[in-house]
TORNUTI-494360 format. One record per residue (C-alpha): residue number from 1; residue in three letters; chain; x, y, z. Coordinates in nm, 3 decimals, decimal comma. Each point is the difference from the previous one (the first is absolute). Layout:
N
PT;nr;rest;kette;px;py;pz
PT;NUM;ALA;A;X;Y;Z
...
END
This chain:
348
PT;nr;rest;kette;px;py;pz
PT;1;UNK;A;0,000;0,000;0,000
PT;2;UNK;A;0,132;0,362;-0,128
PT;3;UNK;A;-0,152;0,299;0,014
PT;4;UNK;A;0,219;0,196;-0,244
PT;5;UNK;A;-0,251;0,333;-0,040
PT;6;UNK;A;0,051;0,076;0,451
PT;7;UNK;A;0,262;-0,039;0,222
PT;8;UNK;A;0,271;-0,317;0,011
PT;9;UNK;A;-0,228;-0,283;0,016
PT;10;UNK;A;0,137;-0,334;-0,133
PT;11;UNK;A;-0,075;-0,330;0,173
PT;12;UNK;A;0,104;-0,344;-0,141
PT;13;UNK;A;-0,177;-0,359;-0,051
PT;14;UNK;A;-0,030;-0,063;0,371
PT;15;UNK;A;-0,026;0,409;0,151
PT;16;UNK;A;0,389;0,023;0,049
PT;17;UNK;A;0,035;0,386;-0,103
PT;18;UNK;A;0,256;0,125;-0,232
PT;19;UNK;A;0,255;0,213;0,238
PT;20;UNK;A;0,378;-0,083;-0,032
PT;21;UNK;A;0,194;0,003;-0,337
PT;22;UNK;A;0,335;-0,176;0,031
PT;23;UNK;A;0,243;0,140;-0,325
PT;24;UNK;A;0,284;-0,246;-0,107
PT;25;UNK;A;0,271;0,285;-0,181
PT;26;UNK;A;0,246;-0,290;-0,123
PT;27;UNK;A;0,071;-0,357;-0,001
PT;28;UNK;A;0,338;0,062;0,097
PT;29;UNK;A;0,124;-0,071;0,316
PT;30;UNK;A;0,399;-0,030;0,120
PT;31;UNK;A;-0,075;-0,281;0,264
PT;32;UNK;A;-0,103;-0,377;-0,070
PT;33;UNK;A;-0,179;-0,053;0,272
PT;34;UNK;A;-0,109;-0,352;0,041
PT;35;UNK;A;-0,366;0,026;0,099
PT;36;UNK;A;-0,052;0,297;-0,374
PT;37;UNK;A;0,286;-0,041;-0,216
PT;38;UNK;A;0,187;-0,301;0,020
PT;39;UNK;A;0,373;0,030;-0,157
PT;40;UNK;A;-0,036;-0,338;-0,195
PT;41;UNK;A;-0,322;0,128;-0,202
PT;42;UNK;A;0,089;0,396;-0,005
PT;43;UNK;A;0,380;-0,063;-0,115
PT;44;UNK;A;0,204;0,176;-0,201
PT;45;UNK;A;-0,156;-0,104;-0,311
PT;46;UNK;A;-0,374;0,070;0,125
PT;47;UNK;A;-0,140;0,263;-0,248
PT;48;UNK;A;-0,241;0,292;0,163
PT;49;UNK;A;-0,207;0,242;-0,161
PT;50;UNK;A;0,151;0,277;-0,233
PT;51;UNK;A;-0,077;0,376;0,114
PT;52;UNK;A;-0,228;0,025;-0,278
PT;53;UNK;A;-0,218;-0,266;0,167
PT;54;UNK;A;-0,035;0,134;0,351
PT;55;UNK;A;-0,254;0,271;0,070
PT;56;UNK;A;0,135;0,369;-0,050
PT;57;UNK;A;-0,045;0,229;0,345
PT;58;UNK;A;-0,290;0,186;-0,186
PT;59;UNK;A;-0,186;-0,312;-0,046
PT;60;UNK;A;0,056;-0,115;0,291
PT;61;UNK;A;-0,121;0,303;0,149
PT;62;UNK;A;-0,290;-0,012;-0,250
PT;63;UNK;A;-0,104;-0,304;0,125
PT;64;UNK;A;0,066;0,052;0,373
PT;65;UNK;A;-0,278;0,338;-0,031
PT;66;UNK;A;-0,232;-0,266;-0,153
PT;67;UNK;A;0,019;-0,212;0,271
PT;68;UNK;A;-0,050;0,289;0,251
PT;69;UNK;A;-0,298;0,100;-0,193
PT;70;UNK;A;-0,099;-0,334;0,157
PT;71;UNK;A;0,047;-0,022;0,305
PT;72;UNK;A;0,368;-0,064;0,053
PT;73;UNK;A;0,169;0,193;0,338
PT;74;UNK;A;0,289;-0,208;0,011
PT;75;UNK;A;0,342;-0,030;-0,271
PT;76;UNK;A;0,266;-0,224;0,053
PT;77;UNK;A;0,275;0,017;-0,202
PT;78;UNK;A;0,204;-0,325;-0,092
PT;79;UNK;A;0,186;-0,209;-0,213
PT;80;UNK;A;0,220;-0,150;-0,042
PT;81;UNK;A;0,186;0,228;0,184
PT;82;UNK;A;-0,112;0,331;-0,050
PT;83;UNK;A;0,282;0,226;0,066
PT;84;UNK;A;0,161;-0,138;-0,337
PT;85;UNK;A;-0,235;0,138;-0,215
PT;86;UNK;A;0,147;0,331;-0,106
PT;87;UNK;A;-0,119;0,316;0,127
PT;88;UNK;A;-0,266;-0,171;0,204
PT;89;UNK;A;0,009;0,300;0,277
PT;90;UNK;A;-0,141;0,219;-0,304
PT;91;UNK;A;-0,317;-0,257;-0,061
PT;92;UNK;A;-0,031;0,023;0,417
PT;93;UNK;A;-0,041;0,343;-0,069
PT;94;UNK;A;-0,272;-0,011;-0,276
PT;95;UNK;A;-0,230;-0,273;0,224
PT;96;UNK;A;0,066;0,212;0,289
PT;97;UNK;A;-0,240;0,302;-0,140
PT;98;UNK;A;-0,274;-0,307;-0,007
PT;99;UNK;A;-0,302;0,092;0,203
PT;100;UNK;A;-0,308;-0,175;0,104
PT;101;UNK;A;-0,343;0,154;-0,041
PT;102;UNK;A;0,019;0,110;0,347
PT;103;UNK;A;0,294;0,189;-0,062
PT;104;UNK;A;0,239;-0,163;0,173
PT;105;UNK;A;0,346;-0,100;-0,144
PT;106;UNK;A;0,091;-0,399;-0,079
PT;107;UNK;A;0,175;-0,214;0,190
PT;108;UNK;A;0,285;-0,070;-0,142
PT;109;UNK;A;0,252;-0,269;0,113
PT;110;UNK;A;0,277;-0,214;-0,148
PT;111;UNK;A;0,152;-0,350;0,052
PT;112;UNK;A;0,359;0,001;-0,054
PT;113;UNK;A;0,281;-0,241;0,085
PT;114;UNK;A;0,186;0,307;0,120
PT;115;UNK;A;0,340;-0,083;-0,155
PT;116;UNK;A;0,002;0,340;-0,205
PT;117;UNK;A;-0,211;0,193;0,287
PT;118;UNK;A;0,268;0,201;0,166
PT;119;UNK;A;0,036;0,229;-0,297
PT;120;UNK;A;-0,364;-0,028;-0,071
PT;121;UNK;A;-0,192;0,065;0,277
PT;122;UNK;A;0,040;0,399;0,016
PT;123;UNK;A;-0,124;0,094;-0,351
PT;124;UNK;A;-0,246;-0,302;0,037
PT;125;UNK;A;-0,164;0,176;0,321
PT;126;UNK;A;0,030;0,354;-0,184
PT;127;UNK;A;-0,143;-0,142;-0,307
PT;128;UNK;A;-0,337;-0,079;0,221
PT;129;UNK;A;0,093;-0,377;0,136
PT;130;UNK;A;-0,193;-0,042;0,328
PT;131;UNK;A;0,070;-0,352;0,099
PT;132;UNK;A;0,267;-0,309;-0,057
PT;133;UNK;A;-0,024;-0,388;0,058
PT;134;UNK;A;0,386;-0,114;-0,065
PT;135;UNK;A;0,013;-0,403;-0,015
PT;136;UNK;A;0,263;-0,127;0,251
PT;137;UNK;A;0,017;-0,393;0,044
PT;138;UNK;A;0,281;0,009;0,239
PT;139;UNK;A;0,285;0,153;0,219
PT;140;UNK;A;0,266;-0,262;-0,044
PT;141;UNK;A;0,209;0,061;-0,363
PT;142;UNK;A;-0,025;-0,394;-0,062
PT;143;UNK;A;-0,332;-0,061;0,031
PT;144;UNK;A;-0,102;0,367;-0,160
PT;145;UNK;A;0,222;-0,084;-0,316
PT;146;UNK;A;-0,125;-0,358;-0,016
PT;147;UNK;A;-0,358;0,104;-0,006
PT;148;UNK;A;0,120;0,352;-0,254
PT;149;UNK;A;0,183;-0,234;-0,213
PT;150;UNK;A;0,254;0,271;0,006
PT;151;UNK;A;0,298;0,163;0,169
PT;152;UNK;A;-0,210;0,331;0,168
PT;153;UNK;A;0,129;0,041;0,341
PT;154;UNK;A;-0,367;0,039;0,224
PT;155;UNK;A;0,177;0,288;0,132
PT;156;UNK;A;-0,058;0,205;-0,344
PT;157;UNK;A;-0,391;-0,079;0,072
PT;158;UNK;A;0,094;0,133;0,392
PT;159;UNK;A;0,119;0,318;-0,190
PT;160;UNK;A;-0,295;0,066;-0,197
PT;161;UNK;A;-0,241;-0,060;0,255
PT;162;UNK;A;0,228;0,280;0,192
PT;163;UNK;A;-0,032;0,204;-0,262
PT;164;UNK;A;-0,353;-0,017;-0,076
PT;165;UNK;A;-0,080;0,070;0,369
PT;166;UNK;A;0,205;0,312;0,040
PT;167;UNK;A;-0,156;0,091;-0,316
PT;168;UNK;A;-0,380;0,010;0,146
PT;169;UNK;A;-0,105;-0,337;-0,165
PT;170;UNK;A;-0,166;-0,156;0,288
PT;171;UNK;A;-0,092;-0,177;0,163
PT;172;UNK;A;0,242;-0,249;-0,207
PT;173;UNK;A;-0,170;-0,317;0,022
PT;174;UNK;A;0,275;-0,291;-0,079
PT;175;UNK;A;-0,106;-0,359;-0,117
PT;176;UNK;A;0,126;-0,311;-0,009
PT;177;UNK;A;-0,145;-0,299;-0,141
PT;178;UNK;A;0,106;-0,352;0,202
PT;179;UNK;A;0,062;-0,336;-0,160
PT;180;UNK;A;0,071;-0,253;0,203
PT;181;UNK;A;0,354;-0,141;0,003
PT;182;UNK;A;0,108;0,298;-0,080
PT;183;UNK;A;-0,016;0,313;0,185
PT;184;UNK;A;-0,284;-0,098;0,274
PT;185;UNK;A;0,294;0,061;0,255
PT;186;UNK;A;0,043;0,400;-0,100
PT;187;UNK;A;-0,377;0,080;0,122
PT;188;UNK;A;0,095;0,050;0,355
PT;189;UNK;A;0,335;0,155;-0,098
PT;190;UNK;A;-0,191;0,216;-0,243
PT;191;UNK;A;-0,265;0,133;0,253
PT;192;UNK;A;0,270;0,069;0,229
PT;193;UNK;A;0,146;0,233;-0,220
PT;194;UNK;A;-0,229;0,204;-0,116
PT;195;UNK;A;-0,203;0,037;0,373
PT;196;UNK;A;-0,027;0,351;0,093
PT;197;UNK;A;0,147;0,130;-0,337
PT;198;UNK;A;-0,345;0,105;-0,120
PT;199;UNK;A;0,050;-0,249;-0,282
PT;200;UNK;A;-0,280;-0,271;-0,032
PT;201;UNK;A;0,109;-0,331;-0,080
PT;202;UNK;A;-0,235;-0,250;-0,147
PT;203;UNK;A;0,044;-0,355;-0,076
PT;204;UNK;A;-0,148;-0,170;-0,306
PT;205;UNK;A;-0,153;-0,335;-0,081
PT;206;UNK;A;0,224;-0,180;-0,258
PT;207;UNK;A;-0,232;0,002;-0,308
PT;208;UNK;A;-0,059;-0,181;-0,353
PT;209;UNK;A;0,026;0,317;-0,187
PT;210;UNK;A;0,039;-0,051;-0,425
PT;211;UNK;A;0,212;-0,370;-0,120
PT;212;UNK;A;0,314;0,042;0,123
PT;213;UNK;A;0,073;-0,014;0,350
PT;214;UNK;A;-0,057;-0,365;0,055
PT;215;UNK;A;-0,233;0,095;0,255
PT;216;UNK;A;-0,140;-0,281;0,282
PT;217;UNK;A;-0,258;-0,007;0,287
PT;218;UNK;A;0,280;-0,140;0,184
PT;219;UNK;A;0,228;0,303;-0,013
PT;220;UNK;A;-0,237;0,218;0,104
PT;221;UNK;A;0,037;0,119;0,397
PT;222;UNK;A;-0,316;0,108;0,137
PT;223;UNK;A;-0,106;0,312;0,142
PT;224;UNK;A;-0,088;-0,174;0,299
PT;225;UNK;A;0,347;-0,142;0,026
PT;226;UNK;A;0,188;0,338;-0,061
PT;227;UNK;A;-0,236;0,150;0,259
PT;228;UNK;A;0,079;-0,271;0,263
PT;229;UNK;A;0,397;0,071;-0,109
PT;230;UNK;A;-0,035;0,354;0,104
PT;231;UNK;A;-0,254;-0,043;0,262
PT;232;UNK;A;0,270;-0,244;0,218
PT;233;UNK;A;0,186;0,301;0,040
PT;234;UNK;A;-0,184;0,353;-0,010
PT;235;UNK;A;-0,361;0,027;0,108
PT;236;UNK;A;-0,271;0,110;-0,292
PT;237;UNK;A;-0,341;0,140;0,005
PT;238;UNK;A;-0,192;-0,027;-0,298
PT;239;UNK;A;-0,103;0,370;-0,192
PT;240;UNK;A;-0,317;-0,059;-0,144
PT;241;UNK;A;-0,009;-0,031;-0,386
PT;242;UNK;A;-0,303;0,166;-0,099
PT;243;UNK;A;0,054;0,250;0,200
PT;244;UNK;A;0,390;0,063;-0,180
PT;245;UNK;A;-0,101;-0,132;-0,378
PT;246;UNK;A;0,238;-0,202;-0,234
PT;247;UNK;A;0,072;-0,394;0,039
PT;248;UNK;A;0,235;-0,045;0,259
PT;249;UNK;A;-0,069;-0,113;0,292
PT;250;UNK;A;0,135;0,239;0,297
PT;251;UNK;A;0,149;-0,025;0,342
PT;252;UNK;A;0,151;0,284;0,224
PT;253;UNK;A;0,258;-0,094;0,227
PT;254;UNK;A;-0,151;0,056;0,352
PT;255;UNK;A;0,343;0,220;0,105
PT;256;UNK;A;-0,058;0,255;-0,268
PT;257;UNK;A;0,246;-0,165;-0,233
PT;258;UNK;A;-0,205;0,079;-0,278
PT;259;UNK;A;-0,132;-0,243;-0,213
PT;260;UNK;A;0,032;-0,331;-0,258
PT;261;UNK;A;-0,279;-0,139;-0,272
PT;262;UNK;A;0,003;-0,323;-0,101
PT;263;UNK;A;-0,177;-0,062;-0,369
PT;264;UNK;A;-0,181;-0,321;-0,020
PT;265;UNK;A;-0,104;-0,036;-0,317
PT;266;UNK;A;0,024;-0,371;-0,002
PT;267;UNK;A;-0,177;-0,149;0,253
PT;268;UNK;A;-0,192;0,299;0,082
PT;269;UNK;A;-0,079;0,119;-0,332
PT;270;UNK;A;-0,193;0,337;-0,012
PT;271;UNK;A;-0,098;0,010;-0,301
PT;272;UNK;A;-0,391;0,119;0,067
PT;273;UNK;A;0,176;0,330;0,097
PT;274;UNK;A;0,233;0,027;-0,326
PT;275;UNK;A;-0,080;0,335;-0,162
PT;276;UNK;A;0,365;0,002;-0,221
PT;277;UNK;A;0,014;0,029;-0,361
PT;278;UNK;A;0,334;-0,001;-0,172
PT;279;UNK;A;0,204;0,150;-0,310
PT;280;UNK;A;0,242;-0,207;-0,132
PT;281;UNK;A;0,294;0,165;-0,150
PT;282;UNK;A;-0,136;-0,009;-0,352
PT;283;UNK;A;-0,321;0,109;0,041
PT;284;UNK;A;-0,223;-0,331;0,130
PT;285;UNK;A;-0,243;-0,011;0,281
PT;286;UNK;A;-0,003;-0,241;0,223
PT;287;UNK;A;-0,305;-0,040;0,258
PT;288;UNK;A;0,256;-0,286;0,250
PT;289;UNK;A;0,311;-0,082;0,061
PT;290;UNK;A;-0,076;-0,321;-0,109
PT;291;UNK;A;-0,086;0,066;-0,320
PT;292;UNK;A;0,029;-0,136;-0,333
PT;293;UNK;A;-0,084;0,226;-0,272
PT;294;UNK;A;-0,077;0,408;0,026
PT;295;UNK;A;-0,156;0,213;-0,206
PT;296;UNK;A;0,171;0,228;-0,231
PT;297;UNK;A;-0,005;0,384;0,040
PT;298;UNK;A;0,352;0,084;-0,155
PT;299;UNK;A;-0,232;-0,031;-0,349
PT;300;UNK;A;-0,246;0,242;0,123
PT;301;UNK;A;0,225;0,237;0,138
PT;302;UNK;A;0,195;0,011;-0,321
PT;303;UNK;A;-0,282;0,010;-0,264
PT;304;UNK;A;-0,040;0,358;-0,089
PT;305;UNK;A;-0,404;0,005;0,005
PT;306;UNK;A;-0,002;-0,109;0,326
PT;307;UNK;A;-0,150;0,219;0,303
PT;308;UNK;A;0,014;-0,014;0,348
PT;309;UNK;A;-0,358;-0,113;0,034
PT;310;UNK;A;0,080;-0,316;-0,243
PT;311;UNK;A;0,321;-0,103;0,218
PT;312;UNK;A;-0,245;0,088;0,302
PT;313;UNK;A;-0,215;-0,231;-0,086
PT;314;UNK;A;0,238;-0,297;-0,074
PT;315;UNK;A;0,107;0,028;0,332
PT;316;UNK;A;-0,316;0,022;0,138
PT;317;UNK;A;-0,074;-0,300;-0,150
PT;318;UNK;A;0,270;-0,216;0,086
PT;319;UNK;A;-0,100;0,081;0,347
PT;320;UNK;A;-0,347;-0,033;-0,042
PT;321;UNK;A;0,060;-0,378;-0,094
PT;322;UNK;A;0,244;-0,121;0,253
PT;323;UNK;A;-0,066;-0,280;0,186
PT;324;UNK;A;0,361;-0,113;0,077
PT;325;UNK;A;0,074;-0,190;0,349
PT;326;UNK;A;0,264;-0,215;-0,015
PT;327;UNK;A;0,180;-0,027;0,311
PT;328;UNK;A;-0,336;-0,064;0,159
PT;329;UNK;A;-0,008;-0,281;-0,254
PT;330;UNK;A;0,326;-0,102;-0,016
PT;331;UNK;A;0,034;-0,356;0,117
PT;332;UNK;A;-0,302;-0,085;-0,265
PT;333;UNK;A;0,210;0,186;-0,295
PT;334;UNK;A;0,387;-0,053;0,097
PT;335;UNK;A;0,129;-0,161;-0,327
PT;336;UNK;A;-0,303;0,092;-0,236
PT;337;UNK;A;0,060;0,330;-0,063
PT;338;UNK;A;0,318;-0,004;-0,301
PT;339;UNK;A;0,171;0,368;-0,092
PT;340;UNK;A;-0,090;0,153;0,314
PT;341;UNK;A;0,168;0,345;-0,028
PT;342;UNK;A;0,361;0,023;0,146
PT;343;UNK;A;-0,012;0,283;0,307
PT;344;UNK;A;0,294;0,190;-0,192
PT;345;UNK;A;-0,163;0,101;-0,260
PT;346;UNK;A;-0,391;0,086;0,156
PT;347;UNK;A;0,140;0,177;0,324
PT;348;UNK;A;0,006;-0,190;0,358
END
């Protein structure tokens, strides 16, 4: 249900309303992170999409007013890692003079892997950046490289996060996802770190994101186990999620330590409160994560006769039809669903 003639009204399938808009700027990315962008498929001879493919910043922006038109409050910028895509602080800048219909300025955020953020995170903020999520899997160099697939010291990611918080891009909320085996022993020394910093840490569900990863239900470690990990040594009282918004799930630290999420989006899935659309970086929407196939907008944007009520429309429309729900269904669909989109390229 739209209601493109009032005010931002857009409700999919099953009510979920249109509100956040997550922006992929470039399927490059200078980690090979196990869990997104495994070395051994994304080598040296993987080929990604020319500049001519991706989406130019006034399309982008184009499409991003659409989208407002809609109902969308919320823009995440992503990748890929973001902060290679050249001049990105001046497209910040254009989808920072977005405004709802009540006037109010977008939120705009970024997820970053934070290796290039300590020369960044200035001109981002002065460019209109409010927020950051940098992804941090781990304190120790061994098991940070192993799960990076590269040789990035996690004290470069220390340096951005730094950065972006004497910069005014907070509060910095750091996440790590957790496979087990791997780097399930870095959640406590990860929450002790960043206690009483300001910074946020949140722990992620390993997930079965695009064909890749070689994902299992076995490597996954819970939310309830990360929670019982930090709970044997700080004490935690739960913050309400309705009242706070987004999918985390949130606990304060009862001595004012500030606070950690965890994101449980496997065996908690939340997808009946999903209201993300995405924008691949050639110009596809996506309604999930999970998806296999989007629907082009790149053509519309680029076809001359085109208006802004025609690309409007398609958008409208692709939300209007949605009915996706996988991780709700995933244990009835694991292994049925072939050229699932990798995250890289549609934006975590």
């Amino acid at each position: 249900m739209c209601d493109l003639q009032k005010a931002a009204f857009c409700l999919d399938d099953l009510l979920r309303p249109l509100h956040d808009l997550r922006i992929s700027v470039t399927d490059r990315c200078n980690l090979r992170c196990t869990y997104c962008m495994p070395g051994e498929v994304f080598g040296r001879d993987f080929v990604f999409l020319r500049h001519a493919e991706l989406l130019s910043f006034e399309e982008i922006v184009r499409a991003a007013r659409q989208c407002v038109a809609l109902g969308v409050r919320k823009i995440r910028l992503s990748g890929g890692e973001p902060l290679l895509r050249h001049g990105i602080e001046r497209l910040v800048e254009m989808l920072a003079g977005l405004h709802g219909d009540d006037g109010k300025p977008i939120d705009l955020a970024m997820t970053s892997n934070a290796t290039l953020l300590a020369k960044k995170a200035r001109a981002l903020k002065d460019a209109g950046l409010m927020r950051l999520n940098i992804s941090l899997d781990a304190l120790d160099e061994n098991i940070f490289r192993r799960m990076t697939g590269s040789s990035v010291s996690p004290g470069t990611v220390l340096e951005g996060i730094s950065a972006a918080q004497s910069a005014g891009l907070t509060p910095v909320k750091v996440n790590a996802v957790i496979k087990r085996g791997i780097n399930e022993s870095e959640i406590l020394p990860l929450v002790r770190h960043f206690r009483h910093t300001g910074v946020i840490m949140r722990f992620i569900e390993y997930m079965d994101v695009g064909n890749t990863n070689g994902w299992r239900l076995d490597d996954v470690v819970t939310a309830k186990e990360i929670l019982a990990r930090i709970g044997s040594e700080h004490l935690l009282n739960p913050i309400d999620r309705q009242a706070s918004g987004g999918v985390a799930q949130r606990w304060a630290f009862q001595d004012g330590g500030g606070e950690i999420g965890v994101i449980s989006s496997v065996t908690q899935a939340f997808c009946h409160t999903c209201s993300r659309l995405r924008l691949s970086t050639d110009g596809k929407l996506y309604t999930c994560l999970f998806a296999t196939e989007g629907v082009d907008l790149r053509t519309l944007l680029r076809t001359q006769s085109s208006d802004d009520m025609a690309l409007q429309q398609r958008i409208a429309a692709t939300w209007r039809c949605r009915t996706d729900r996988y991780s709700q269904l995933r244990h009835e669909m694991t292994g049925t669903l072939p050229g699932r989109i990798e995250m890289s390229y549609i934006g975590g």
